[in-house]
C-alpha positions in Angstrom: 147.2 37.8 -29.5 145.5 35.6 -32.1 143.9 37.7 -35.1 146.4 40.3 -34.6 148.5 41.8 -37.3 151.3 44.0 -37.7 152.6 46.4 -40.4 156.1 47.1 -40.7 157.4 49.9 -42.8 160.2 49.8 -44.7 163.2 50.0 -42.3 161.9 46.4 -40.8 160.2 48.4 -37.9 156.6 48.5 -36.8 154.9 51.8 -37.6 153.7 54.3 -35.2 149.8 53.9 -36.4 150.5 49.8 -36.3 151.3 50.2 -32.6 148.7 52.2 -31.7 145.9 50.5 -32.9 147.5 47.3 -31.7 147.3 49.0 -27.8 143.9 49.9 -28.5 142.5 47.1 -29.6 144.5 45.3 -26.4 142.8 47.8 -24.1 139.5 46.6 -25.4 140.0 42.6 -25.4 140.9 43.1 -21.7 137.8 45.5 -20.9 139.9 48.8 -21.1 138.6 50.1 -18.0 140.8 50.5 -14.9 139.2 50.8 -12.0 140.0 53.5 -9.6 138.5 55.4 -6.2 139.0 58.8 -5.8 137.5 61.6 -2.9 137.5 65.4 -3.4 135.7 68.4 -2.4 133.2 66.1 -0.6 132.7 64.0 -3.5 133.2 60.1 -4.4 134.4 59.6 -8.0 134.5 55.7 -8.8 136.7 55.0 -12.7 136.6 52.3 -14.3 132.2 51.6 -15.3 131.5 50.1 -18.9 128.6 49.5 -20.0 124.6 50.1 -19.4 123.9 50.8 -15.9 123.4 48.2 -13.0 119.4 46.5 -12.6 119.9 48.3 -8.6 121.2 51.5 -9.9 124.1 52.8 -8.8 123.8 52.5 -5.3 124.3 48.6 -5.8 127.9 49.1 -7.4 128.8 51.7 -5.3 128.1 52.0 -1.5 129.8 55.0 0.3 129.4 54.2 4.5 130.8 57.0 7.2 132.5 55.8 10.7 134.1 52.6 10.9 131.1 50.0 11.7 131.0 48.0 8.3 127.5 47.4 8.9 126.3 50.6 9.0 123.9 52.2 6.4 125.0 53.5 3.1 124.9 57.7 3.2 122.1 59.0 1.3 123.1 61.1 -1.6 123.1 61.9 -5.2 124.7 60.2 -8.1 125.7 60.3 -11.5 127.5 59.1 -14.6 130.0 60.8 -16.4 131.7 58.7 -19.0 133.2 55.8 -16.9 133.2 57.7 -13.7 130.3 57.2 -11.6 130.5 60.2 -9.1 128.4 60.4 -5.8 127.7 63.4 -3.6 126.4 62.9 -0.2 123.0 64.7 0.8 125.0 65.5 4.3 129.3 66.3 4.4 130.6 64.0 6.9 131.5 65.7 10.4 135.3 66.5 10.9 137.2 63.1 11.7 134.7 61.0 10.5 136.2 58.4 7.7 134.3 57.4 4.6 134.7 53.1 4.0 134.0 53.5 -0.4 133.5 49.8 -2.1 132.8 49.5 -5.9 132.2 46.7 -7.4 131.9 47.4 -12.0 130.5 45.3 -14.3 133.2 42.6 -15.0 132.3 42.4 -10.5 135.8 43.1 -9.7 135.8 45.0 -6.1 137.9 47.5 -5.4 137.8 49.6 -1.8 139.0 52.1 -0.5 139.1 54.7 2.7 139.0 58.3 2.7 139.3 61.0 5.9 141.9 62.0 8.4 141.2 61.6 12.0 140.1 65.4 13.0 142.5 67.1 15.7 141.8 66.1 19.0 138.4 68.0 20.2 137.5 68.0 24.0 134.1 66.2 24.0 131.9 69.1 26.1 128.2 68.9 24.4 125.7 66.7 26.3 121.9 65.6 25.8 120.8 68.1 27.5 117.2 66.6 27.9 115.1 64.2 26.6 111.4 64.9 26.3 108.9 63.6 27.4 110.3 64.4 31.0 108.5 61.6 32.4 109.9 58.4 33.1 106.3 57.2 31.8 105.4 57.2 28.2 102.1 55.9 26.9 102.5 53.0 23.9 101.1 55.3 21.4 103.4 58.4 22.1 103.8 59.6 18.7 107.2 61.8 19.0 110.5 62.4 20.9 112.9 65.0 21.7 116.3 65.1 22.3 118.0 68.4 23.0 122.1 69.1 23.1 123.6 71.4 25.0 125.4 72.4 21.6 124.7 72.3 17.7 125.0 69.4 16.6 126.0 67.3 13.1 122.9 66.6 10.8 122.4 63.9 8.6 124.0 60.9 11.0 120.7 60.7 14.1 119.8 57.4 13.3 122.5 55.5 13.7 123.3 57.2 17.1 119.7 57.1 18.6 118.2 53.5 20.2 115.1 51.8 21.4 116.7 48.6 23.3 113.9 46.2 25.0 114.2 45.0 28.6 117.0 42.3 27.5 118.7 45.1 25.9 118.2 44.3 22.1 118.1 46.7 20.1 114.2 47.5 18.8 114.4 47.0 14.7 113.0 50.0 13.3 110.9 52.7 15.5 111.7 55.8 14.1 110.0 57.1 10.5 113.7 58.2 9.3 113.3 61.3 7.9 115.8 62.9 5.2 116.3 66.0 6.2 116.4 65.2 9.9 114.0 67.4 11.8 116.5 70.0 13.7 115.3 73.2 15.0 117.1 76.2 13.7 119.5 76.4 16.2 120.6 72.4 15.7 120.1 71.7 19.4 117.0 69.9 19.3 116.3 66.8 17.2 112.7 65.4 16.9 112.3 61.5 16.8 108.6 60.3 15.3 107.9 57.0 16.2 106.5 55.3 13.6 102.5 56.4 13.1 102.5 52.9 11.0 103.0 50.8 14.0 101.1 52.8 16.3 97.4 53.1 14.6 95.1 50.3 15.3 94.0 48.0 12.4 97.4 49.0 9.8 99.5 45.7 8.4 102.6 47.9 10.1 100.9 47.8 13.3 99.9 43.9 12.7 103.1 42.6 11.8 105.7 44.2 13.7 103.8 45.6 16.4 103.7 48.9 18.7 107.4 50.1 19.2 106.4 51.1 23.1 104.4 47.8 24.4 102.3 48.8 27.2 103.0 46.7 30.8 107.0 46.8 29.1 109.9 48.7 30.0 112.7 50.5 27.3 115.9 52.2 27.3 116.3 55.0 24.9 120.2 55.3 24.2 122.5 58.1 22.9 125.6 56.8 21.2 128.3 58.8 22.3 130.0 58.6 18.9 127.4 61.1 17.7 129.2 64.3 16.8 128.8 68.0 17.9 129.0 70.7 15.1 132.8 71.0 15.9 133.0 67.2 14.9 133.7 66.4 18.7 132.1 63.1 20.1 129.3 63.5 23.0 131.0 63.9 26.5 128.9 60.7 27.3 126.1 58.1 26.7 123.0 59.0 27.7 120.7 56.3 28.6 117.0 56.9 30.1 114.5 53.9 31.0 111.0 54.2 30.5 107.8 52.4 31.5 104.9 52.0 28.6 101.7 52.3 30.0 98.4 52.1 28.4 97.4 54.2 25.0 95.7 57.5 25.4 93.1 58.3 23.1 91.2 60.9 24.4 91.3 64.5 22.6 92.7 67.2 24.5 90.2 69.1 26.6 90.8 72.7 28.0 87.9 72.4 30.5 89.9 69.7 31.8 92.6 72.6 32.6 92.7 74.0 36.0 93.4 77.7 35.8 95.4 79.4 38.9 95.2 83.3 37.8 97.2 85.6 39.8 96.3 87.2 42.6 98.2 90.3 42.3 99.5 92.0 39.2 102.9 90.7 39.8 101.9 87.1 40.7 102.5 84.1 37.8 99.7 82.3 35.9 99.5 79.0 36.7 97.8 76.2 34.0 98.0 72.3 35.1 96.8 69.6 32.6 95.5 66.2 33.5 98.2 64.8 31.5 101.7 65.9 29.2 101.6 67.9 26.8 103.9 68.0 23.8 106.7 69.9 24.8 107.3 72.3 21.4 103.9 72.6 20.3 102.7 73.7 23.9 105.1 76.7 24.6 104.0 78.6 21.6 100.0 77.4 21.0 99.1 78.8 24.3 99.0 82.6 24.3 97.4 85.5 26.9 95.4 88.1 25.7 93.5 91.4 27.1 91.1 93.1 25.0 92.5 91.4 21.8 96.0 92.3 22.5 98.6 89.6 23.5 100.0 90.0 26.5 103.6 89.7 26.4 105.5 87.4 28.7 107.3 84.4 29.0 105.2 80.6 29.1 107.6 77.7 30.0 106.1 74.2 30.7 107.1 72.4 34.3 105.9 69.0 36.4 107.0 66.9 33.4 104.9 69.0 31.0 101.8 68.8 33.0 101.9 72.3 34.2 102.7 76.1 32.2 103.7 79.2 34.1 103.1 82.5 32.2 105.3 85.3 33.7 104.4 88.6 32.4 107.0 91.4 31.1 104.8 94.1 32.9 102.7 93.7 35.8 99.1 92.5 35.4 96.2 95.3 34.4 93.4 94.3 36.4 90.0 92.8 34.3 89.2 90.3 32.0 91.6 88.2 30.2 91.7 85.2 27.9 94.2 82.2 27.4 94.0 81.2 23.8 94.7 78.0 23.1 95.9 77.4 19.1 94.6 74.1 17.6 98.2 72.7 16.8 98.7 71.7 20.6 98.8 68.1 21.4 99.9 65.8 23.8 102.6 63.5 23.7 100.6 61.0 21.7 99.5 63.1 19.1 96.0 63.8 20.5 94.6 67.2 19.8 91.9 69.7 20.3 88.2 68.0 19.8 90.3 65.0 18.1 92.2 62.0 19.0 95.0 61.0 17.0 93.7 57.3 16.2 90.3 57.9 15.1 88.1 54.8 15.4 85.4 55.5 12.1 83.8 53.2 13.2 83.0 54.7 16.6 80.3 57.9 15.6 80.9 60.2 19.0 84.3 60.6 17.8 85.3 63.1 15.8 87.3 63.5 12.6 88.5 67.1 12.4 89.9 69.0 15.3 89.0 71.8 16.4 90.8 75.1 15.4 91.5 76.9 18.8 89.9 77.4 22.3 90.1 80.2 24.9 89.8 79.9 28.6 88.8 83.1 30.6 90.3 84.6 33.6 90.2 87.3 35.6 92.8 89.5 37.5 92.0 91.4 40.3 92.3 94.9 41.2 96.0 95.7 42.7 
């Protein structure tokens, strides 16, 4: 190694010290950083950085994908630098069985990969979509939201690559979900809610110009379940789910309770019948609509029917005869984000319509004597 000297002492040998600084000063002629992938405890350690960190951040040198399509997404997550090691910490574990593909690439761009994960035992796949709302096979283009619920909890932090839009030819749709970190699961991790991009829905945006509605009225779509999504156990869905649906015209009209037919009940054990002109949203109408008598709620049990266009009340004690009120809370909207006194794409330009909706409403009904 040119420039390089060595010491000997005096029995004609090279000294300890001599050798030493002569590996040292090897190490750091070649770069003196090996590189190295490691995964423990849920966490990616890649060895071997030198030097300031990467223009693209750290994300550009090292890219951490779960399952085995190489083209899916990198996992979201943290990193950090620790000396050479750059360590990363997903936001989301991966699901039992699911393998993590690691590449880094350091600064002298030598690639090293690597896989991590055993294949999980075998799990019977048992948990289904349970249902998809809205119920109805037609969706208006500027439906604003989605449901999907399981028959079991499922896995967070993997939705999007699992859930599809495909068009009439069966391409896949580029984009029509805002993708949401944390993913919006109820408690209970049985029901996932999908919002379709307000950005390609409101009239007049550069999202809406440029890519377009993702539901194109006149068209037809196929909203697919991968079956490769995992339960909570870490088991695969029993099955793909696939539903078509037709895309009809926007709906921009607020919602309007004097549009609501009311069927009280006849008889103090009979149901309470509402039926809407059109779907509501499926979450927000089960608890916005209430029953009181005399200020006091009534208690019971609501559940929406007729693909959302109708809500049953069943009471836990039988009716008291008199007046009554169905109070309707201001968060309730229908399936395209409409909602009390307001519509969800508000023309400004258009006076008569407002920009504020209105905080609640209440319907009266009476119940006759048994």
């Amino acid at each position: 190694m040119r420039g390089l000297h060595f010491s000997r002492a005096g029995s004609g040998k090279l000294s300890a010290r001599s050798v030493i600084l002569a590996c040292v000063l090897m190490l750091a002629a070649c770069g003196g950083h090996e590189q190295s992938l490691t995964y423990e405890d849920g966490v990616v350690r890649a060895s071997g950085w030198s030097g300031p960190a990467p223009t693209g951040g750290w994300e550009s040198v090292l890219v951490v994908r779960a399952g085995d399509d190489p083209s899916a997404p990198a996992m979201l997550g943290e990193y950090r630098k620790s000396g050479d090691v750059i360590v990363f910490t997903p936001r989301f574990p991966p699901s039992p069985g699911v393998k993590l593909h690691v590449s880094f690439t350091d600064a002298r761009r030598q690639t090293l990969t690597s896989t991590f994960g055993e294949a999980a035992d075998a799990l019977a796949p048992t948990t289904r979509v349970a249902h998809i709302y809205p119920s109805t096979d037609e969706w208006p283009a500027n439906t604003l939201k989605m449901y999907i619920e399981f028959s079991a909890p499922m896995a967070s932090g993997d939705a999007y690559r699992h859930v599809r839009e495909l068009d009439a030819d069966g391409r896949v749709v580029e984009g029509p979900f805002v993708e949401i970190e944390p993913e919006l699961w109820d408690p209970g991790g049985t029901r996932l809610t999908l919002l379709f991009d307000p950005g390609r829905i409101k009239r007049g945006l550069v999202d809406n110009e440029s890519s377009g509605p993702p539901l194109m009225p006149g068209r037809t779509v196929t909203i697919e379940v991968d079956p490769a999504m995992r339960d909570a156990r870490g088991a695969p869905l029993a099955e793909k789910l696939t539903r078509t649906i037709r895309v009809t015209d926007a709906v921009r009209e607020p919602v309007d309770v004097k549009a609501w037919r009311v069927t009280a009940p006849k008889s103090a054990s009979d149901d309470l019948v509402i039926t809407f002109p059109r779907p509501l949203d499926h979450a927000l109408a089960q608890r916005a609509i209430s029953i009181a008598r005399e200020g006091v709620r009534v208690a019971g049990k609501g559940a929406l029917e007729e693909n959302e266009t109708r809500f049953r009340f069943t009471p836990e004690s039988p009716w008291k005869s008199g007046a009554h009120k169905i109070i309707v809370d201001g968060v309730i909207e229908d399936v395209a984000g409409n909602r009390l006194g307001k519509v969800f794409d508000v023309d400004t330009s258009d006076p008569t319509q407002s920009t504020s909706a209105t905080s609640s409403a209440t319907i009266p009904f009476d119940v006759a004597a048994s």
